[in-house]
Steps between C-alpha positions, in 0.01 A plus 500: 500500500726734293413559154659453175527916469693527806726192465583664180543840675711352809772290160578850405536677775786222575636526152513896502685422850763261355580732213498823686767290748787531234743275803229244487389456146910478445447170723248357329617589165877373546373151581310483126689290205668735239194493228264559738690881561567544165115528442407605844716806361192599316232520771610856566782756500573493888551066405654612208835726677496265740552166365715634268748712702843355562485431882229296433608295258781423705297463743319223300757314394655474831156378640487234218816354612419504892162349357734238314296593157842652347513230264539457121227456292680387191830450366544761143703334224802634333434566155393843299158611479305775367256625707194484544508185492583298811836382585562118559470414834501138732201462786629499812158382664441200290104484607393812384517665124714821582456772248776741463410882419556618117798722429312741300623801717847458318521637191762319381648256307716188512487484919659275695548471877820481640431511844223470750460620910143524680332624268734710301624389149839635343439437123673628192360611116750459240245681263355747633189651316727867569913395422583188358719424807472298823359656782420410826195582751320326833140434479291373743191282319291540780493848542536549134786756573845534336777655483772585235859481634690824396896459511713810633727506194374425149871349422434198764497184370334255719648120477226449668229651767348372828206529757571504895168511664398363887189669589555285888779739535421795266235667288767629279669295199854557368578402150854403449662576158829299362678716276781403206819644550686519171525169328629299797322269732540819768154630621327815727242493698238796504203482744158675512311520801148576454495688830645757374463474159850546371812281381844463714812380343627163726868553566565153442592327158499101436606217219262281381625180280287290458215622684163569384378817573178525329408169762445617808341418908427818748536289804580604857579816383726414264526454078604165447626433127483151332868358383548202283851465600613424903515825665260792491394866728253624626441903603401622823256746426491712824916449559547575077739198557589194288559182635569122341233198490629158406262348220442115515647255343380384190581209246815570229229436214243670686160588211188614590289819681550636819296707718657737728274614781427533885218237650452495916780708591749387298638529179478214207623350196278287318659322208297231257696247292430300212214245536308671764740567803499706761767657725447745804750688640511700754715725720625482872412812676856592565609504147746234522336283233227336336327179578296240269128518703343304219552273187203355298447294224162559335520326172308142585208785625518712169458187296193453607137660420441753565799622509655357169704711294484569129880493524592098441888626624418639831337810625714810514411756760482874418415684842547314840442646884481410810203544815499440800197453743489487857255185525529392160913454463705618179407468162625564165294651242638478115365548169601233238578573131159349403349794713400287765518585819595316799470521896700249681471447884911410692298393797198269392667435151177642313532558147191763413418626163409907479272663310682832358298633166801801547741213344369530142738761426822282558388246259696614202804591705816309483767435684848305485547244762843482357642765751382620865199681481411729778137593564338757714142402734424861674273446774209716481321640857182713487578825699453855532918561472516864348761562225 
């Protein structure tokens, strides 16, 4: 019979094995869930350089996606916030009460996110608690890391700034900078590459009527931009290359918000009408259009308890996204003037109410449905992404 002393004795003799075995505590280690390594981080210095060094947080992320755990946890909201309090945000899971981290590592005001990849957030301050300009950094909430973003000449004007990051095919991120040129619709592109820490002027210059370039999709390595008229481009980031992308067609009188996004593999254009309705678009993988996937009607379902809205002329929807699940279908998730949120199911035709506390701050906001308003859902992913 072995006693309790050397049962003890024998559990750390394996332990001090495992951690003096640097190849196979990496093992275990990479197969953990993102919080558990942040605060595994703290058990000792050795965990501590380890978990945090850049080969294995690629390393993690990679496994998390060959694990098929490289998932979303939440949608954040477009709007401006000043941390720390949290930003809005939509449940992905809708049986579980995710909590997002606070923000109170940026010491800033007035943030908002304009862009979101794996982890990494591009956001922008357009009061800082330094200058009262914008300025732009990447943070990752997880690791509780940022960034500030540093242009190469103080006399660039951005029309607007973007994040290319695809930790499946690089631990590096690129962010890709739009510049005015004079007072015409000509633009530059400057690019910063986080590999080697330094900008590069793109030899090639574009137009852009009518496009929206503060709305944008990294996708397939690419920057797609958001165009309310027929036509618009998107920019190969690894060629430095422009090329055209039809935009669907939409009604002459055409009112309401649209969400611009990517969902499965492909990219989307979700578009709600007056009294509840609901159009998905989405694009054919060669570019050569767009294609209605879905078109609900969800008024009878809003009129009724307990979904019933404090609006007696119809709900208007402020923020609007779409999921997709590999057993569960699509869905769209939206957020209704009334700051009520909604979660409804393409495939069973499931209309589920979510609980969001984070949705109090939108209450007082207002916006026109007299024009096309274009919201922002960034997905959020826990990971170890370094900035």
């Amino acid at each position: 019979m072995i006693e309790a002393g050397q049962k003890k004795s024998k559990t750390m003799e394996s332990a001090e094995q495992i951690g003096n075995n640097e190849d196979l505590l990496t093992e275990i280690l990479l197969n953990l869930p993102t919080k558990s390594l942040i605060r595994f981080r703290l058990v000792s210095k050795q965990w501590m350089l380890l978990i945090s060094s850049a080969r294995f947080c690629y390393s993690h992320t990679q496994t998390l996606h060959a694990r098929g755990r490289l998932k979303p946890l939440a949608h954040l909201l477009d709007t401006c916030h000043s941390p720390p309090s949290v930003f809005g945000y939509l449940p992905v899971d809708l049986n579980t009460k995710q909590r997002l981290p606070y923000f109170d590592f940026i010491h800033m005001r007035d943030v908002t996110i304009l862009q979101s990849s794996f982890g990494l957030l591009l956001c922008v301050s357009s009061k800082s608690s330094i200058i009262e300009t914008s300025e732009y950094f990447i943070c990752n909430p997880s690791t509780r890391k940022f960034k500030m973003i540093s242009f190469d000449d103080i006399n660039d004007r951005p029309a607007a700034v973007h994040l290319a990051y695809d930790p499946l095919k690089s631990p590096h991120y690129k962010i890709i900078s739009v510049l005015w040129m004079g007072k015409s619709d000509k633009k530059s592109v400057k690019i910063y590459s986080s590999e080697t820490n330094s900008w590069s002027q793109s030899k090639t210059k574009f137009f852009t009527p009518g496009i929206e370039l503060k709305y944008s999709v990294f996708f397939n390595g690419a920057i797609h931009w958001y165009s309310s008229g027929s036509e618009s481009m998107y920019f190969d980031v690894e060629n430095e290359c422009f090329k055209p992308m039809p935009m669907p067609m939409r009604k002459a009188l055409t009112r309401g918000t649209q969400s611009f996004g990517e969902c499965g593999g492909h990219l989307n254009l979700a578009t709600s009408y007056w009294r509840q309705t609901f159009t998905v678009h989405e694009m054919k993988d060669d570019y050569s259009g767009w294609y209605l996937k879905y078109c609900i009607n969800l008024h009878d379902k809003l009129s009724n308890p307990p979904f019933v809205s404090e609006f007696n002329c119809g709900t208007y929807l402020l923020f609007g996204c779409i999921q997709s699940d590999d057993d569960g279908g699509d869905s769209i998730r939206v957020v209704l003037a009334d700051v009520q949120a909604i979660a409804y199911n393409f495939k069973d035709q499931t209309l589920t109410r979510l609980q969001c506390r984070s949705l109090g701050v939108y209450r007082h906001q207002c916006f026109s449905f007299s024009s096309n308003y274009l919201c922002r859902a960034c997905p959020y992913f826990e990971t170890l992404s370094c900035i």
